[in-house]
C-alpha positions as CSV (number, residue, x, y, z in Angstrom):
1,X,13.4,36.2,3.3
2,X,9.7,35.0,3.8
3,X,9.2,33.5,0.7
4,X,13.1,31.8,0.7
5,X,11.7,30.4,4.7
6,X,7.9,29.1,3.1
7,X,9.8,27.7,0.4
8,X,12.1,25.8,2.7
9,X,9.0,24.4,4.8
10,X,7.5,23.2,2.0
11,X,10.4,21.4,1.0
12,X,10.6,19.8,4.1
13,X,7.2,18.8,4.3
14,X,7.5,16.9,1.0
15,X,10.5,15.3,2.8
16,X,8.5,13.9,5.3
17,X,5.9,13.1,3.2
18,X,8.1,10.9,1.1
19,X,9.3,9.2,4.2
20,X,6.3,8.4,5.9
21,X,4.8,7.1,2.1
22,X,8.3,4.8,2.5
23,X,7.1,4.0,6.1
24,X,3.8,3.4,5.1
25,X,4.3,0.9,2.5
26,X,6.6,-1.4,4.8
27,X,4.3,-1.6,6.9
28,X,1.4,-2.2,4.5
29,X,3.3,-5.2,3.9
30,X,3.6,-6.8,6.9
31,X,0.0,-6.0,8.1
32,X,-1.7,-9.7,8.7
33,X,2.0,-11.4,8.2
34,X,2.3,-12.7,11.8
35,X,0.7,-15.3,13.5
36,X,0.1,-13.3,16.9
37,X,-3.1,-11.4,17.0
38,X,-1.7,-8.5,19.1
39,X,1.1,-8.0,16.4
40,X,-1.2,-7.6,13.7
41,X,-3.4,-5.1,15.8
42,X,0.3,-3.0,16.8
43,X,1.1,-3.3,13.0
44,X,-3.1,-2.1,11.6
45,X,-2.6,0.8,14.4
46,X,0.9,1.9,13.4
47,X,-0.3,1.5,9.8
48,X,-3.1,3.9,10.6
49,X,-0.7,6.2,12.5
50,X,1.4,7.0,9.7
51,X,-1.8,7.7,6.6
52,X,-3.1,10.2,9.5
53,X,0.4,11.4,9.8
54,X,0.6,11.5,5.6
55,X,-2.8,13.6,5.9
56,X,-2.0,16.1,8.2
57,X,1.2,17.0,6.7
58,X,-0.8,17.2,3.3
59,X,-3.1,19.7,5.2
60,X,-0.1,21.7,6.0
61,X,1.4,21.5,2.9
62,X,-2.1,23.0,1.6
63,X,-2.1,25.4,3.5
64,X,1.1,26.7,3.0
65,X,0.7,26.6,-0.9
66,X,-2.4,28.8,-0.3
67,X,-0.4,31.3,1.9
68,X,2.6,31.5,-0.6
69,X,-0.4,32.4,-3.7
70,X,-2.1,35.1,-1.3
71,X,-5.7,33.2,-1.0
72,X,-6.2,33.5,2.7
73,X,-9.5,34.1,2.7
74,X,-9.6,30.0,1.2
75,X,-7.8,29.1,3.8
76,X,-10.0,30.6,6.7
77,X,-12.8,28.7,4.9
78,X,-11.4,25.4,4.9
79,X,-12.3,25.1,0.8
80,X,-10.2,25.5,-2.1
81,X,-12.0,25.7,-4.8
82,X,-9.4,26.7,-7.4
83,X,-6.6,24.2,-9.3
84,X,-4.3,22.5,-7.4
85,X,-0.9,24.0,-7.1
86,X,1.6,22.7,-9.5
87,X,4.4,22.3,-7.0
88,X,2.1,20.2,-4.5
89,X,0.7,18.7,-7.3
90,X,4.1,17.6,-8.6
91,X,5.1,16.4,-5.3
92,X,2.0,14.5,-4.9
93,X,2.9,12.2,-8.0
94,X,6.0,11.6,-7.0
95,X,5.0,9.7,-4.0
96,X,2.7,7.9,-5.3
97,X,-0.6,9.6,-4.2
């Protein structure tokens, strides 16, 4: 049951990953589109809003790969120095990063 509930988080972190890569490149787009100053600062700040966003759920997504694979003690260090894991890996190229 663990491993069925791990597996579904994953998969719903690489759902939002997905969507805020979507997010991301629409705005990308219209950064520095608009004559108006302050709508090109809201557009930069929501720009940067969503990378940290992407980040964080990449962190999560990390760490969740390491827990499913038993390397705790990488985790509590912060460092992974082993291979990638496929499945993140995998996920990874499909959106582009």
């Amino acid at each position: 049951m663990p491993q069925d509930y791990d597996h579904g988080r994953r998969d719903g972190l690489r759902l939002a990953l997905a969507v805020l890569a979507a997010e991301e490149a629409k705005w990308a787009a219209l950064v520095g589109q608009s004559r108006s100053r302050r709508t090109n600062a809201t557009r930069e700040v929501r720009l940067k809003t969503l990378q940290v966003a992407q980040q964080r759920i990449r962190t999560a997504l990390n760490r969740l790969s390491l827990r499913a694979k038993g390397k705790n003690t990488a985790e509590r260090s912060g460092r992974h120095s082993g291979p990638m894991d496929p499945e993140l890996a995998s996920a990874l190229v499909e959106i582009g990063l």
